[in-house]
Each structure stands twice: as structure tokens, then as C-alpha cells.
C-alpha positions as CSV (number, residue, x, y, z in Angstrom):
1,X,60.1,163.6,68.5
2,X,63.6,163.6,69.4
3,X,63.6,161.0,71.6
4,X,61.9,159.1,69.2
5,X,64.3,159.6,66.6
6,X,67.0,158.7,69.1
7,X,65.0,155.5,69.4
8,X,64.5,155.0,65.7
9,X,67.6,153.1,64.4
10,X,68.9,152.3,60.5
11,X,69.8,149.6,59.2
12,X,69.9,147.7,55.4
13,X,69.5,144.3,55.0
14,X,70.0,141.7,52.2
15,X,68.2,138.5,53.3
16,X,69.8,136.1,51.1
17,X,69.1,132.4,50.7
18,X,73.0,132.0,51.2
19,X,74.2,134.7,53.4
20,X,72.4,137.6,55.1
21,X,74.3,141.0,55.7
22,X,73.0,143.5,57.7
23,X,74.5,147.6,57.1
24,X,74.4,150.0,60.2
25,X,75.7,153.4,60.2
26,X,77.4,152.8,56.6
27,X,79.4,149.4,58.2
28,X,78.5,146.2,56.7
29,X,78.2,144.6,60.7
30,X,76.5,141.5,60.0
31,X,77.5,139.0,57.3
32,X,76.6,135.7,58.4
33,X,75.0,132.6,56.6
34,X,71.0,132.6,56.3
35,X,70.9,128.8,59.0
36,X,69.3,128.8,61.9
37,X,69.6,125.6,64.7
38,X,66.6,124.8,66.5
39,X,66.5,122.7,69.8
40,X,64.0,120.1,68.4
41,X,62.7,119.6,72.5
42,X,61.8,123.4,73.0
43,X,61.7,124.8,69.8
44,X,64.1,127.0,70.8
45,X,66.8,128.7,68.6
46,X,70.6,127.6,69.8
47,X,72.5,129.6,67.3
48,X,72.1,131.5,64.3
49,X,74.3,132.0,61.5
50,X,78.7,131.0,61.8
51,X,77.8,128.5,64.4
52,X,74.4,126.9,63.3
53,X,76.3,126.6,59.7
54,X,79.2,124.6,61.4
55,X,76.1,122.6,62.7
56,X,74.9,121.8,59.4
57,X,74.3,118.0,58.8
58,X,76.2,116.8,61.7
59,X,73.4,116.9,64.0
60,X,72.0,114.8,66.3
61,X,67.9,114.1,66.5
62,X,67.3,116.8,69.2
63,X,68.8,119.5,67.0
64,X,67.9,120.7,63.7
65,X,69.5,123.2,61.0
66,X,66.6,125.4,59.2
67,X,67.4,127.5,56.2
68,X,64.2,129.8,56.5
69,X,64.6,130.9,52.7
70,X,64.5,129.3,49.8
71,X,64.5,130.4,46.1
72,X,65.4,133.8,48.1
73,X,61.8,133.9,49.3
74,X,60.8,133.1,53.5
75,X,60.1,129.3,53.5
76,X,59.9,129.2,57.1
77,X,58.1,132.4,58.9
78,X,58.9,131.5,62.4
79,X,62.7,130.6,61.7
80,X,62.7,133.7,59.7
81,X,61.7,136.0,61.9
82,X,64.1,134.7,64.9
83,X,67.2,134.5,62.5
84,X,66.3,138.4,61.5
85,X,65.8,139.5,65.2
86,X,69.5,137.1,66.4
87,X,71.5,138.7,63.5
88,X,69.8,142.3,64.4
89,X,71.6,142.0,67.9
90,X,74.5,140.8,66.5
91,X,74.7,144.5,65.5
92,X,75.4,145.4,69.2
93,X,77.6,142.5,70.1
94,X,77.9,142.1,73.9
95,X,76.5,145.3,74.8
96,X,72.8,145.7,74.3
97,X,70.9,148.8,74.4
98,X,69.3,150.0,77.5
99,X,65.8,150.2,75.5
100,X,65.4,148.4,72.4
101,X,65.4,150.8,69.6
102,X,62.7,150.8,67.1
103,X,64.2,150.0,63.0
104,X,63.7,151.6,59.9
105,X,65.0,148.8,57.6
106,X,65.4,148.5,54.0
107,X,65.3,145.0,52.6
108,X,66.1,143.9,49.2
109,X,63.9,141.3,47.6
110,X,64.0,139.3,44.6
111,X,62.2,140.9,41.5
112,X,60.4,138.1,40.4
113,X,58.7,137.7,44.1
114,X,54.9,137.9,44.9
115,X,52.9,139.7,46.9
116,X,52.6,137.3,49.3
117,X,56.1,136.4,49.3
118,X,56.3,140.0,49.8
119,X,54.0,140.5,53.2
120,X,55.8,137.4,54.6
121,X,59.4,140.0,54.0
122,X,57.7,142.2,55.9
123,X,55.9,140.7,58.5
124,X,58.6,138.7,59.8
125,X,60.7,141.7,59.8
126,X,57.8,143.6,61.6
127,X,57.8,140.6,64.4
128,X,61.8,141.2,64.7
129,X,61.4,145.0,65.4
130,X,60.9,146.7,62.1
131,X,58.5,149.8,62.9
132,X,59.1,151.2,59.2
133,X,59.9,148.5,56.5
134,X,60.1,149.0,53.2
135,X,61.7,147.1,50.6
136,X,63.7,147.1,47.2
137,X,64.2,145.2,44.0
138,X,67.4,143.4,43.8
139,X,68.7,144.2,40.5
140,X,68.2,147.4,41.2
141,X,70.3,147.7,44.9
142,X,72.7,145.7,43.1
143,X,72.9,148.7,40.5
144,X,73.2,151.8,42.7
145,X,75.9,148.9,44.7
146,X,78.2,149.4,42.0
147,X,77.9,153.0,41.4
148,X,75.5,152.9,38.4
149,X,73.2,156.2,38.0
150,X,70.2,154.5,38.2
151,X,68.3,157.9,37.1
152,X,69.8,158.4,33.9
153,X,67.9,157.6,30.9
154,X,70.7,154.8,30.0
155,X,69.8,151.2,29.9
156,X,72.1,149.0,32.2
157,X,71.6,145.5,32.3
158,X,72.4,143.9,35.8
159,X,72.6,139.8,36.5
160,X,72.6,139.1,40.0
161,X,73.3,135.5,40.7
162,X,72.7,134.8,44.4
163,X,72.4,131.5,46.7
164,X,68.4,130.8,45.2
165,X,67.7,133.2,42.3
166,X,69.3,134.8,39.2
167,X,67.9,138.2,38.7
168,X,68.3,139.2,35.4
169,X,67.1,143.1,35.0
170,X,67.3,146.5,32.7
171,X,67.1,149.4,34.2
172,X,66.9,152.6,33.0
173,X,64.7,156.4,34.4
174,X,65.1,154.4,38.3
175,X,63.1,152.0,37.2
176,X,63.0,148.0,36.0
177,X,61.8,147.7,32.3
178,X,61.9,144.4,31.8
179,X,63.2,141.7,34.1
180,X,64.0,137.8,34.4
181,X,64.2,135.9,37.9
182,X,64.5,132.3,37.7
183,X,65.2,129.9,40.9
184,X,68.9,128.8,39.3
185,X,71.7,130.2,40.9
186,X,74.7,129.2,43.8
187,X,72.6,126.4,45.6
188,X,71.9,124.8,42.4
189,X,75.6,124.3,41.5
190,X,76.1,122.8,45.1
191,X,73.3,120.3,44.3
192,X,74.6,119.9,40.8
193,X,78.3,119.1,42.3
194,X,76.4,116.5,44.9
195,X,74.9,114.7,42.1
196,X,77.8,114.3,40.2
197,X,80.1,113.1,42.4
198,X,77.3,110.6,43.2
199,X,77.2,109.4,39.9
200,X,80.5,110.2,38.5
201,X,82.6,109.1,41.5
202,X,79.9,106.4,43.7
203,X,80.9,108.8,46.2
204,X,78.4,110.4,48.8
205,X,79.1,113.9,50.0
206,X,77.3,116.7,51.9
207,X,76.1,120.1,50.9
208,X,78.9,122.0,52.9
209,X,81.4,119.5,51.1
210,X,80.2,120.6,47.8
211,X,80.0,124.3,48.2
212,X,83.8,124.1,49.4
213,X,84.3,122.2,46.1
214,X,82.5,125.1,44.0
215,X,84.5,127.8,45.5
216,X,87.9,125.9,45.3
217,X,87.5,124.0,42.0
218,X,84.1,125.5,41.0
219,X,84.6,127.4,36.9
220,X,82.1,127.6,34.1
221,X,84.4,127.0,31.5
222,X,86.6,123.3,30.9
223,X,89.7,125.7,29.8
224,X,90.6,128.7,32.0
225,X,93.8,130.9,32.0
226,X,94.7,130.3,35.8
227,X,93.4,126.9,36.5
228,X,93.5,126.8,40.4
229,X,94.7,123.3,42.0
230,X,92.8,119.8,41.9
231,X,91.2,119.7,45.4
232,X,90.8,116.6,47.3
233,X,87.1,115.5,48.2
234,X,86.8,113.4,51.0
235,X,82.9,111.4,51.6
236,X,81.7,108.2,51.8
237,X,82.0,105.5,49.5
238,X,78.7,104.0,48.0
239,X,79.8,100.6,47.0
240,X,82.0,100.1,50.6
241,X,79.9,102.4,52.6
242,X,83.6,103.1,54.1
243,X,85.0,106.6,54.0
244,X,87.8,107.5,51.4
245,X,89.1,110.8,49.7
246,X,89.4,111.3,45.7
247,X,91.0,114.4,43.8
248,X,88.8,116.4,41.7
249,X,89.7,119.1,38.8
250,X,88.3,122.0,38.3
251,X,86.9,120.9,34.4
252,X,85.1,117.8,36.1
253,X,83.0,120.8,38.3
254,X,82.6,122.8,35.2
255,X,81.2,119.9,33.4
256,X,78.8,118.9,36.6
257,X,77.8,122.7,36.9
258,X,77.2,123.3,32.6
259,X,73.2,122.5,32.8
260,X,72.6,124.9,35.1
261,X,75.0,127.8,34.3
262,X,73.0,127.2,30.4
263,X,69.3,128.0,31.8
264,X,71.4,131.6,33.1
265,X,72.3,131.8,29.8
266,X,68.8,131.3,28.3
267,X,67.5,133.6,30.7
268,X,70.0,136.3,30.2
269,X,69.1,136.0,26.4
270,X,65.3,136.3,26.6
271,X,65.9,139.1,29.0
272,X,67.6,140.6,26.4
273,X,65.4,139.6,23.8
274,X,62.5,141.3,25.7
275,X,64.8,144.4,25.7
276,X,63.2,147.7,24.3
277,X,65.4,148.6,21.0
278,X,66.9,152.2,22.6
279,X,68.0,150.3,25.6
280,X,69.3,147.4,24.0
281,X,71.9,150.1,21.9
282,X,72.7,151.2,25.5
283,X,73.7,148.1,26.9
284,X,75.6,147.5,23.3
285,X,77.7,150.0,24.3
286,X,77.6,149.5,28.3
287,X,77.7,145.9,28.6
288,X,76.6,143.4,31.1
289,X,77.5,143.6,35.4
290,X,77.2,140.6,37.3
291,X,76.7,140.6,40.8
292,X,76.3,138.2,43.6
293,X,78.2,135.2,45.1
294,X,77.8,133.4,41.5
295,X,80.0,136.4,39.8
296,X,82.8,134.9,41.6
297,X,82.7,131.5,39.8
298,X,85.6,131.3,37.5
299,X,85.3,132.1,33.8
300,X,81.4,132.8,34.0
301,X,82.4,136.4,32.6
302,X,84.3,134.8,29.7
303,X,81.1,132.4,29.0
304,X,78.9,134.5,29.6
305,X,80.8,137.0,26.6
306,X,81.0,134.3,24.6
307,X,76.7,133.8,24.2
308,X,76.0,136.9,24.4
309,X,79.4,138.7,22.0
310,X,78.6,141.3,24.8
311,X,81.2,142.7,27.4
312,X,80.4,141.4,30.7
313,X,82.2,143.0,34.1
314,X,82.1,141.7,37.1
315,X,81.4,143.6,39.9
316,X,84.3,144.9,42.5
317,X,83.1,142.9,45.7
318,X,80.3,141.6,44.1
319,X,78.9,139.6,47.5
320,X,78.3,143.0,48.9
321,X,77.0,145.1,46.0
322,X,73.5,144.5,46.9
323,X,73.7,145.3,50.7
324,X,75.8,148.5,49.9
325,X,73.1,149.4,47.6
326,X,70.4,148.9,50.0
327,X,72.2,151.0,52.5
328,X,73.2,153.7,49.9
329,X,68.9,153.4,49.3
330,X,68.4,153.7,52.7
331,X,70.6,156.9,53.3
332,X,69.0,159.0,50.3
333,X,65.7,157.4,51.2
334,X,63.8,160.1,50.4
335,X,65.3,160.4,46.9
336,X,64.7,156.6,46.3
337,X,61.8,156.4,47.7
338,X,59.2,155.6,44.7
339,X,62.0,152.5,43.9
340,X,60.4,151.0,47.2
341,X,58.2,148.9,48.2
342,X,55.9,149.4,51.7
């Protein structure tokens, strides 16, 4: 039993549309983008992560990038499975392990995910080496990430805005009372910027183009206290079909970006519109914590206050709440074990 245990390792993982991040012995050791680069000839993978991402729509026909997930669910099983088993060893670096341990893994999954959605989780992290999987919601990793006592009979509401989904959730008693997930979130804004530069601008660009726009220039609001600088965009002309540059503002981007941040907004309101009456006092008095890559868009907090008349924080480090929460799950695993999934 010893040995087997000595076999048996740990790890938490939050497979994310965007980024994946992978926690071993209480270190976040992976945090890598969710791309995979298959060799189109063998169907082999090339690279996984960092270097399939620098890849990304500058390939040529024998090579392909693969985002497996999509809408923070497995779109592609096979690319799935070899992008969880590459990042695994990524936890070792040069040196493997003489005999490939067996994993107890925890894995975070969207809350409004189905049950097949939900075997697809765990089969492909089955096929990467997974001999006990179980998994958790979101919202609620993200929760016990930022040091919310999920047991307590308080209502905490907790919007997680990742690459593919908003989770929108209150949780009180370790459990989800009422929840929103809809498929509007960091990727949507990229597409969002795409199409408006398009339009606005008769200027083509590519996807990585556009999320480097949203995280220099990207805000939720036209007026913000510390407007960061214009950023120059460069693509391909439409008219021409000749390269050039142009300088965008960070109010252009919040303008491009305003449909989508609204159907958060709506989402965040019928979420709290579903709210039982108890909990909704509670989260009068707590406020609202967002998580995820999307809490780091400027002035969403501020908008987000503004609907709602609510005080909203944003998570310390909130690109890392969820994984810490999964590997704080995973460590008291037998105290949070009816939050999990099998």
C-alpha cells in the first residue's frame, strides 16, 4: 500500500478554454495556454502550450493549431487528452520518473456543463493517467481560491469570467443555490475586437492581435481614472490588401467590447434575481467577487457597481483563484469531498 501511495501522485487542474494550470505539491507548475500543434502528416502532437500558441495562425498546410476546448467544455477528445498528458509532464521538466506515477487529479469544470460534457472531463483525463478523477464546480473553486468559507451559512455571490464561459454562482452551506453559466466571456471580446476593427478600421487582424489589444487597451468603460496608452495595431488592409499599422484607444475597445460585457450584465442580474431572499441580504452586505482572466479588464468592477448599486471586488490574482481552489479542494479532499463530482 505504500508503494502504491508512493506511486499515487496529486495534482489540481483547471482546464480552461484560455489557459490550463496545473498545481503539484501546493506550486502552481504548469500555466500554459490550452493549444495544441498537430503534424497534419502523422497526426502527431509537435508542441503543446507556449510554443504551439506562438504557432497560432502562422502555419503552414502540414501543421495545424487545435484548441481542444471550447465554451470551457472538451471540443476535441483526442487533442484533449494529449494536451492534458504533455502539460502533466511538464510537471517534471527534463527529468521523468523512473515509473510513471499513477494521479489523483482534481479538475474544475464549468457549472452549467452536462453530463456528457462531464464523462468527456474525465475520460480524457483517465487516458492521460488519471487513476482517481474527480471534479468541481467552478464558482465554487474560485470561492474557497479567495479564501471564502464556503461552509458558512452566508450567501456569497462569485462571477468567474474565463476564456469560454461566465459562471455566475451563490453559494452558501458548501453548496451552489442557484447559478448562471453562459458561453460569453474573454474569447468573445477577442472576436468582438476582430470584428470591429474589420468594420470600424477595413483592417484585417488575427486572434492573437486582438487579445494583445484587449489586455493593453481592452476597458469596459469609455471613461476610466488611469487610461493606459493608445496602442498601435498593425494588420492588413482590406481595401489595399497591403499591410499597415493604425493607433487604437482604449474607448474604441470599450465601445467594440459593450454588447458582450451587457449579456454578463443580464446574466449577473437574473442570477440575482433567482437569488433566495436570506441570501440575497447576504450578498447586500458582502458584495460581488470576480474571478478569472476577465476580472482584469479595466473598469469592469466600476460597471459592473454601477448595474447592480452592489460592491463588486476583484479578486487578488484572480487568473489563479480557481486552480488555488482546486488544489486547496484537493488537499482537504476528504472535507470537500460531497462538493465533487466522480
Amino acid at each position: 500500500m505504500a508503494l502504491f501511495n508512493f506511486l499515487t501522485q496529486e495534482i489540481a487542474i483547471d482546464l480552461g478554454t484560455a489557459n490550463t494550470l496545473i498545481i503539484h505539491n501546493d506550486k502552481v507548475v504548469v500555466d500554459q495556454p490550452s493549444i495544441v500543434a498537430i503534424d497534419r502528416r502523422t497526426d502527431k502532437v509537435i508542441a503543446v502550450g507556449q510554443r504551439a500558441m506562438q504557432m497560432h495562425e502562422k502555419t503552414h498546410e502540414n501543421i495545424k493549431t487545435v484548441r481542444p476546448l471550447k465554451d470551457g467544455v472538451i471540443a476535441d477528445f483526442r487533442a484533449a487528452e494529449s494536451m492534458i498528458r504533455e502539460m502533466i509532464n511538464m510537471i517534471y521538466g527534463v527529468k521523468k520518473p523512473l515509473f510513471p506515477p499513477r494521479y489523483r487529479m482534481v479538475i474544475c469544470i464549468p457549472s452549467g456543463i452536462t453530463e456528457v460534457e462531464k464523462r468527456a472531463v474525465k475520460d480524457s483525463a483517465e487516458q492521460a493517467g488519471g487513476q482517481e478523477v474527480k471534479m468541481i464546480h467552478e464558482p465554487m473553486a474560485a470561492a474557497i481560491g479567495i479564501g471564502i468559507d464556503v461552509e458558512e451559512p452566508n450567501g456569497n455571490m462569485i462571477i468567474d469570467i474565463g476564456g469560454g464561459t461566465t459562471e455566475i454562482a451563490v453559494i452558501a452551506l458548501s453548496g451552489i443555490v442557484c447559478d448562471q453559466s453562459i458561453r460569453v466571456a474573454g474569447d468573445e471580446f477577442t472576436l468582438d475586437i476582430v470584428d470591429y476593427m474589420r468594420r470600424q478600421h477595413n483592417m484585417l487582424i488575427g486572434e492573437r492581435t486582438a487579445e494583445m489589444i484587449k489586455i493593453n487597451v481592452g476597458s469596459a468603460l469609455t471613461d476610466i481614472d488611469v487610461p493606459p496608452d493608445d496602442y498601435p495595431v498593425n494588420g492588413r488592409d482590406l481595401m489595399t490588401g497591403i499591410p499597415k499599422q493604425i493607433i487604437v484607444s482604449y474607448s474604441e475597445i470599450a465601445h467594440a467590447i459593450d454588447k458582450s460585457i451587457s449579456k454578463i450584465e443580464e446574466a449577473i442580474l437574473k442570477a440575482l434575481e433567482t437569488t433566495p431572499p436570506e441570501l440575497a441580504a447576504d450578498i447586500f452586505k458582502t458584495g460581488l467577487y470576480l474571478t478569472g482572466g476577465g476580472a482584469l479588464l479595466r473598469g469592469l468592477d466600476k460597471r459592473i457597481g454601477q448595474k447592480t448599486k452592489l460592491p463588486v471586488h476583484v479578486a487578488e490574482d484572480p487568473l489563479r483563484a480557481v486552480v488555488r481552489g482546486t488544489g486547496i479542494a484537493l488537499k482537504n479532499i476528504s472535507r470537500f469531498t460531497f462538493l465533487m463530482d466522480e
